[in-house]
LOKOL-648619 format. One record per residue (C-alpha): residue in three letters; x, y, z. Coordinates in steps of 0.05 Angstrom, whole numbers, plus 5000, padded with zeros to 4 digits. Example, Ala and Ser with C-alpha at 12.3 -4.5 7.8 and 13.67 -1.06 7.14 Angstrom:
2
ALA_5246_4910_5156
SER_5273_4979_5143
REM end
This chain:
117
UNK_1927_3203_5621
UNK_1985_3177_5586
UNK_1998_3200_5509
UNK_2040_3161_5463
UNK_2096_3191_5432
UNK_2065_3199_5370
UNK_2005_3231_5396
UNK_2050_3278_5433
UNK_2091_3285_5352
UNK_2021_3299_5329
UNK_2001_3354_5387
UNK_2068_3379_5363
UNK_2056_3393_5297
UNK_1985_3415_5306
UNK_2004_3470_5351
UNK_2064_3484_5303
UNK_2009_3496_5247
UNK_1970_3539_5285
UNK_2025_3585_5312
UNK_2008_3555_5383
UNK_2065_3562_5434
UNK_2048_3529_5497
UNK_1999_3473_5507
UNK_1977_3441_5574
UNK_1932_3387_5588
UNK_1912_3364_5659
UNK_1866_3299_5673
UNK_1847_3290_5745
UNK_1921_3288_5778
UNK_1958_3286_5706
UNK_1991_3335_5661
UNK_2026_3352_5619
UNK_2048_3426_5587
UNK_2075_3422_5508
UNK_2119_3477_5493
UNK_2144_3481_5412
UNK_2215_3497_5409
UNK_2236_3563_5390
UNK_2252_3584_5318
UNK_2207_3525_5297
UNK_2143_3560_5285
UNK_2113_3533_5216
UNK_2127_3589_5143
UNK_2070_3638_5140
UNK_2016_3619_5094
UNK_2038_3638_5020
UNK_1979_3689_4989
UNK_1918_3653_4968
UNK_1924_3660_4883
UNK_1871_3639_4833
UNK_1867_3617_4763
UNK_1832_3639_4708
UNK_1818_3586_4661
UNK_1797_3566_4588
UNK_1726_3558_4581
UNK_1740_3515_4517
UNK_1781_3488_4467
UNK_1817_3531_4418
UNK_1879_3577_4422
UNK_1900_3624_4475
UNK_1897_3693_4456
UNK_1920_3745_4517
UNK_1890_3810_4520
UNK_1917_3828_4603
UNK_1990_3828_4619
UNK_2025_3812_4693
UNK_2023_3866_4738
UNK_1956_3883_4717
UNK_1897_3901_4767
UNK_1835_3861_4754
UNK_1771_3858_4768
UNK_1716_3789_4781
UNK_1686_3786_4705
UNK_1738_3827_4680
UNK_1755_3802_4597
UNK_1832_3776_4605
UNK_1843_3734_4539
UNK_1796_3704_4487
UNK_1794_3624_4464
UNK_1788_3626_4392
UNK_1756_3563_4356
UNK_1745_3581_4280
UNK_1698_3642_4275
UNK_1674_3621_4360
UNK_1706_3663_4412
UNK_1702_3656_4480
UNK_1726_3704_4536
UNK_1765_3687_4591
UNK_1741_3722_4647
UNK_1772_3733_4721
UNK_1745_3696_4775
UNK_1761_3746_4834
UNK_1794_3811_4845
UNK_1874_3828_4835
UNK_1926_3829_4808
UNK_1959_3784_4744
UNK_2025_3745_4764
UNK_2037_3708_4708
UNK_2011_3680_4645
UNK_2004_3605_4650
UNK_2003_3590_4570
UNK_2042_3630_4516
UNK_2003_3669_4475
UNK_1978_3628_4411
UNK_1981_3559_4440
UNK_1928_3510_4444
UNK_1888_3506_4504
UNK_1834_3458_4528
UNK_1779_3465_4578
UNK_1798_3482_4637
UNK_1871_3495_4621
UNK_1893_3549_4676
UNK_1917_3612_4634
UNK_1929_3668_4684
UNK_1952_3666_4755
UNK_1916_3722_4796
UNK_1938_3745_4867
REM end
């Protein structure tokens, strides 16, 4: 068993994205023991966030602030078309981190709106 050195780069970073320390292979007579240096362990994971979008065209009309708890289906803003509005609802539980559009601006669909944490 003989690895290349970029197979060995690539067992590298694998176990650095995993949080694995120590890796050892044998084959037969052959080994070979991987250990990442120390200090180099990969960032933790930043929190998972979600976005609450437009569900049409029209303008962007906030009714949920930041630092607001929210809940899945919870009414955050309305998309206003003429005499059509449309909610904009939140897709999961927690809290608001920011507002992706100003308030009054023009928004099409899909446009992200709030960022939820």
């Amino acid at each position: 068993m003989i690895l290349s050195p970029s197979q060995i780069a690539e067992l590298t970073a694998l176990m650095r994205a995993h949080g694995v320390d120590t890796l050892e292979i044998s084959e037969g007579a052959d080994s070979i023991r991987l250990v990442a240096a120390a200090g180099a362990a990969a960032a933790p994971a930043a929190p998972a966030t979600a976005k609450a979008t437009a569900p049409g065209v029209g303008t962007f009309a906030p009714l949920a602030c930041p630092g607001q708890a929210v809940q899945p289906g919870q009414v955050l803003g309305t998309i206003d078309a003429g005499l059509v509005r449309r909610p904009v609802t939140a897709p999961c539980a927690g809290t608001i981190l920011r507002l992706l559009a100003e308030p009054g601006s023009l928004a099409g669909f899909g446009t992200p709106l709030f960022e939820i944490n």
